[in-house]
Each structure stands twice: as structure tokens, then as C-alpha cells.
C-alpha positions in Angstrom: -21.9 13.9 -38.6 -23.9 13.0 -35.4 -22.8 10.1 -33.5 -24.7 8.5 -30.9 -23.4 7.3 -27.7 -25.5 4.7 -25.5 -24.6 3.3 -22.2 -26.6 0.9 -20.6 -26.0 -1.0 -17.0 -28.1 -3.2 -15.1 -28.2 -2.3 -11.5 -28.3 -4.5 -8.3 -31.9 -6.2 -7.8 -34.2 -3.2 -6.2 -31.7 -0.9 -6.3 -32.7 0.7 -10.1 -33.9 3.7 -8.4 -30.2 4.2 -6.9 -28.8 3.9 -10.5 -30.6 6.6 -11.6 -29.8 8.8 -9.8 -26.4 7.8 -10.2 -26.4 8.4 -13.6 -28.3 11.8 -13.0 -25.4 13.1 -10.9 -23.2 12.4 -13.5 -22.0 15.3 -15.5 -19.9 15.0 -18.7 -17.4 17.1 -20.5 -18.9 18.9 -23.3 -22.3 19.7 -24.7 -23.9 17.0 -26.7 -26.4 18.3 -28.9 -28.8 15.6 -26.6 -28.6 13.4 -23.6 -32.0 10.9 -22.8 -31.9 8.9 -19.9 -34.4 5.9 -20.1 -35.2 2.4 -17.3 -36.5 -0.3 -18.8 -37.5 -3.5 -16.4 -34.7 -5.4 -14.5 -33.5 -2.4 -12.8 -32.0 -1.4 -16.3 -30.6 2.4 -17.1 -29.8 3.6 -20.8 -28.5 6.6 -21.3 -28.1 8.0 -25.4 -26.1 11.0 -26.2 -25.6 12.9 -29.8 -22.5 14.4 -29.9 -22.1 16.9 -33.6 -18.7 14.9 -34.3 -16.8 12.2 -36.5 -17.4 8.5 -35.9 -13.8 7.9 -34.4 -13.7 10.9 -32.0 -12.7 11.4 -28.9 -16.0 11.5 -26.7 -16.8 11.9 -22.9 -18.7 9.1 -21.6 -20.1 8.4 -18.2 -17.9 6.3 -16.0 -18.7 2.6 -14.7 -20.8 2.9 -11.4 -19.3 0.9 -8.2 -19.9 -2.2 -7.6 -21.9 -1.7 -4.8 -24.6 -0.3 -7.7 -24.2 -3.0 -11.0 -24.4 -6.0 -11.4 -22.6 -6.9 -14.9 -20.6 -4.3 -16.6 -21.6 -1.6 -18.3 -22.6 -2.4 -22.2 -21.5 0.4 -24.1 -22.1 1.2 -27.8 -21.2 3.9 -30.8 -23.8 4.8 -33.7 -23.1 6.9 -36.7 -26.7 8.8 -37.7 -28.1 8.3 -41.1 -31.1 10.9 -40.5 -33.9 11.8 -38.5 -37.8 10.9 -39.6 -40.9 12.9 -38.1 -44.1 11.0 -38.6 -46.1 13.3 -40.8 -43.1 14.8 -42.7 
């Protein structure tokens, strides 16, 4: 089974550029099989990781940053994979 991890903070206003790079000095335990790191507006970081594992495992995750960095709590979230599409298969 693939699981999917996401992680998703909000940093302080201006200081998204800070929070990434945060989170890209971050290093977990383990290999997932993929780890994306994506902003969006509003100084927002996601980060999304497959892990080859059961739903209910134990799983590294990234930490909460400092409060000197976010501005709410971190929003965290666990998917099971039901499959992969490629456009044109």
C-alpha cells in the first residue's frame, strides 16, 4: 500500500521564503518512495510524501517549525492511494 503524508503550515507574513527553507533543511528518517515540496499564496508550504507502507504505520514526519516561523499550527493529514493515472494511458 502507498500512503501519503502531507504537511502544510502557514508561515509568518513575508517570511514564506524562511519556511522553505526550513522545511528544505529538514531531513527525515527513512526513504519515502517521494517527497514534493510546494508554496502556494499566503506564505503557505505543503510538503507530500509516499511512504510503500500500511495505513496505520509508524511514519517519520517533519517537526513543527518555531514560532518565530508559523503562524497557526501545522495542518497535518494521512491518505491511503487508490492508484496512479497518466494522461494518455
Amino acid at each position: 500500500m502507498t500512503v501519503a503524508l502531507m504537511w502544510e503550515a502557514r508561515a509568518l507574513d513575508g517570511h514564506g521564503a524562511e519556511l522553505l527553507a526550513w522545511v528544505n533543511s529538514q531531513h527525515l528518517e527513512g526513504s519515502p518512495q517521494r517527497r514534493e515540496i510546494l508554496t502556494a499564496p499566503g506564505d503557505r508550504v505543503l510538503v507530500i510524501t509516499w511512504w510503500d507502507a500500511p495505513y496505520d504505520a509508524p511514519l517519520p514526519e517533519l517537526p513543527e517549525p518555531g514560532p518565530d516561523l508559523i503562524s497557526r499550527p501545522v495542518h497535518r493529514w494521512r491518505f491511503a492511494s487508490h492508484g496512479v493515472t497518466t494522461p494518455g494511458e
